[in-house]
Structure formats: structure tokens, C-alpha cells
N, C-alpha and C positions, 0 to 999 in steps of 0.2 A: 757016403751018398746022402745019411741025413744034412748035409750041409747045404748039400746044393736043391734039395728042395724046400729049404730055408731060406736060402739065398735068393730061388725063383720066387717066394712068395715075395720079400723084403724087397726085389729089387722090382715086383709087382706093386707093391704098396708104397714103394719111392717113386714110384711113376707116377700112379692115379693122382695124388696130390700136385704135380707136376703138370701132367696133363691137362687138371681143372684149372691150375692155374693160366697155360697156355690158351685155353677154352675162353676162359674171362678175359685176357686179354685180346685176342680175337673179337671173342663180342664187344668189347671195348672200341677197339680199332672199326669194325665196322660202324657201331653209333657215331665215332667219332667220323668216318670217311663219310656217314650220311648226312652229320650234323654240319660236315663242311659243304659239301653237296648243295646242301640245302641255303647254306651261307652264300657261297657263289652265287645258285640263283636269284637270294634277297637283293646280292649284290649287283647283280648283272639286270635285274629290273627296277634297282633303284637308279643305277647307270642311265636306263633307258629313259626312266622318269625324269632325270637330270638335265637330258639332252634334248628331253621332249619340254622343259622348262624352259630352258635357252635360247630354243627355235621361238617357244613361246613368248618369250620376253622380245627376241631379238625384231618378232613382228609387228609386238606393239610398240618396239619404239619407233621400227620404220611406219609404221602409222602414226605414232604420236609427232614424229618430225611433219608428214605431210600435213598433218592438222595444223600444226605451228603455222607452217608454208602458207595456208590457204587462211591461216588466222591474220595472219599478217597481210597477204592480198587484203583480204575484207576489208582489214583494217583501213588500207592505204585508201579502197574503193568510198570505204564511208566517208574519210576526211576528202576527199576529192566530192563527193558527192554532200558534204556538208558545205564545201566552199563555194560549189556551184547555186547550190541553195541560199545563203545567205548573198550571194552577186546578186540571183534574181529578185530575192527581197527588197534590196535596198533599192532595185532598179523600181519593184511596184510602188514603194512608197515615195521614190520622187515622183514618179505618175502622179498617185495620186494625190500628192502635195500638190504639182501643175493644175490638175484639176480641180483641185478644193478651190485652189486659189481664181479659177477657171472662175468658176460657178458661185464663187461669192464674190462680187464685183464691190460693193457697199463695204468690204471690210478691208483694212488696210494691206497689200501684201504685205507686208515686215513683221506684219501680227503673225499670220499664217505661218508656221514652223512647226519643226518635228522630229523625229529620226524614227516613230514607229506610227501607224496607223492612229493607234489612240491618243497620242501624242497632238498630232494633226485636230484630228475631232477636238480633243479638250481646247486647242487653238483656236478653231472656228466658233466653239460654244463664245471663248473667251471676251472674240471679236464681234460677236454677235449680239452679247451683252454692251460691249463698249458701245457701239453704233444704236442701239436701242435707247441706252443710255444721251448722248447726244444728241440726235432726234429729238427725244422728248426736250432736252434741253433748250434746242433752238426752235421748238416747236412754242415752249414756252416760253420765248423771247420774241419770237415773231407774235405770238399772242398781246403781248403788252401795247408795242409798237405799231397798232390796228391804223391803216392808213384807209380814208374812206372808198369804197369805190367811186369809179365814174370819173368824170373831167372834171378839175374844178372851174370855179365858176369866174365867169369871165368877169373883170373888173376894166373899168376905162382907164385912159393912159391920164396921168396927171399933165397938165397944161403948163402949168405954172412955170416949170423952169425952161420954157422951152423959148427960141428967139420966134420972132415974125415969120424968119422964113419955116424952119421946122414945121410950125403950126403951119402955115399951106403946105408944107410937102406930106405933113399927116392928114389933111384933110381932102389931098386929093388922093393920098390913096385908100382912103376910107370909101371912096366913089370909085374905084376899080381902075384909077387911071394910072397912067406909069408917069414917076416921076423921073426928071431927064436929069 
């Protein structure tokens, strides 16, 4: 009978070591089922974050296309609205080429030209000098060539070469008579 409560302690004292061990591996297994746990969840919210990216992205590109869309309208809007612009332009400046040319009579049209507004102006300055210029010119040409005023002065008809008759038919109409 000493054997066998030898045997109970021993097979006491081969368990305890046994037991602790199965102890730590338990708490083992638990950290580990919590540390997975916990994994899942990192997982399952980084999932969420992922998906909450995607949406995100997926909206701004469907925004970024509609931006394109309406960039491109603009665009088309502006070159349509550029081309309308420069029609009307070119329409004011032949106006008011017509008009320049209108309104300066004294300067040549074929002077008057252009294709912008200042273009025009620099034209009429041009011509305006030219015609300043000429004027005075024949200003001072007419100046040299001073013709007197008044009628000149009556001189008698030479006799001399005239026959018999002549001379009566000049002397009677010197008397207001009519020669026949």
C-alpha cells in the first residue's frame, strides 16, 4: 500500500506540470482567438474603408467626366462666341472706314485704308498731312502767279490792217447800229 500512495502523489505531480501546461496553452489560444478577433475587425473596417474609397473615387470621377463635358461645351461656347466677335469687329471697322472716308472728303479714298480702327486713324492723320501739305503748295503757286483784280483795261482795235469796208462796219457798230 506504500506504493500506491506514491504512486497518487507522482501521478499528482505528473499532472500539475501537465495541467499548467494545458493552462498556457489555453491562455495561449485565447490571446490568440482574441488577437484574431481583433484582426478580423482591423480587417473588416479596413474592407469598409476600401469600399468607402471606391465609391469615393468612383464619384469623382463621375464628376470629373461631367467637368470635362461642360469644359468642353465652354469651350466650343467660347470659340463660337469668339468667331461671332471678331464678324462683328470686322463689320465696325468697315463702318467706320465708310465713315472716315465719309467725313473726310479733301483726302483721297485709296489713302483711307485699314483693317483695325488705328490703322484707319493713322490713315487719315496720313492724308491729312498730304492734303495740308499740297494746299500749301498750290497755295504757294497761286501766290507767285498774282493776276490783277478787276477788268483789264480796254484798249482800241488797231485800224491798220483792216480793208474800207471793215472799218465802216466797225464804225457803225461803235454807234449801236446793226451791221447787215
Amino acid at each position: 500500500m506504500d506504493e500506491n500512495p506514491k504512486d497518487g502523489t507522482q501521478e499528482t505531480q505528473d499532472k500539475a506540470p501537465a495541467e499548467a501546461g494545458v493552462a498556457d496553452i489555453k491562455a495561449q489560444l485565447d490571446e490568440a482567438e482574441v488577437a484574431r478577433n481583433e484582426a478580423n475587425k482591423a480587417k473588416s473596417a479596413l474592407e469598409q474603408t476600401l469600399v468607402a474609397r471606391d465609391e469615393a473615387i468612383s464619384e469623382k470621377d463621375a464628376k470629373l467626366a461631367e467637368l470635362e463635358t461642360s469644359l468642353n461645351e465652354a469651350k466650343k461656347e467660347s470659340d463660337a462666341l469668339s468667331t461671332t466677335l471678331k464678324e462683328a469687329r470686322d463689320q465696325a471697322v468697315a463702318k467706320y472706314l465708310t465713315i472716315a472716308k465719309t467725313l473726310n472728303p479733301t483726302i483721297p479714298q485709296d489713302i483711307i485704308v485699314g483693317g483695325t480702327i488705328e490703322e484707319i486713324d493713322a490713315s487719315i492723320e496720313k492724308g491729312k498731312a498730304l492734303v495740308a501739305s499740297v494746299t500749301q503748295y498750290l497755295e504757294s503757286e497761286a501766290s507767285k502767279a498774282k493776276v490783277p483784280a478787276g477788268a483789264p483795261t480796254r484798249s482800241t482795235i488797231s485800224l491798220e490792217g483792216m480793208s474800207p469796208k471793215e472799218k465802216i462796219a466797225y464804225g457803225i457798230q461803235q454807234k449801236g447800229g446793226v451791221v447787215a
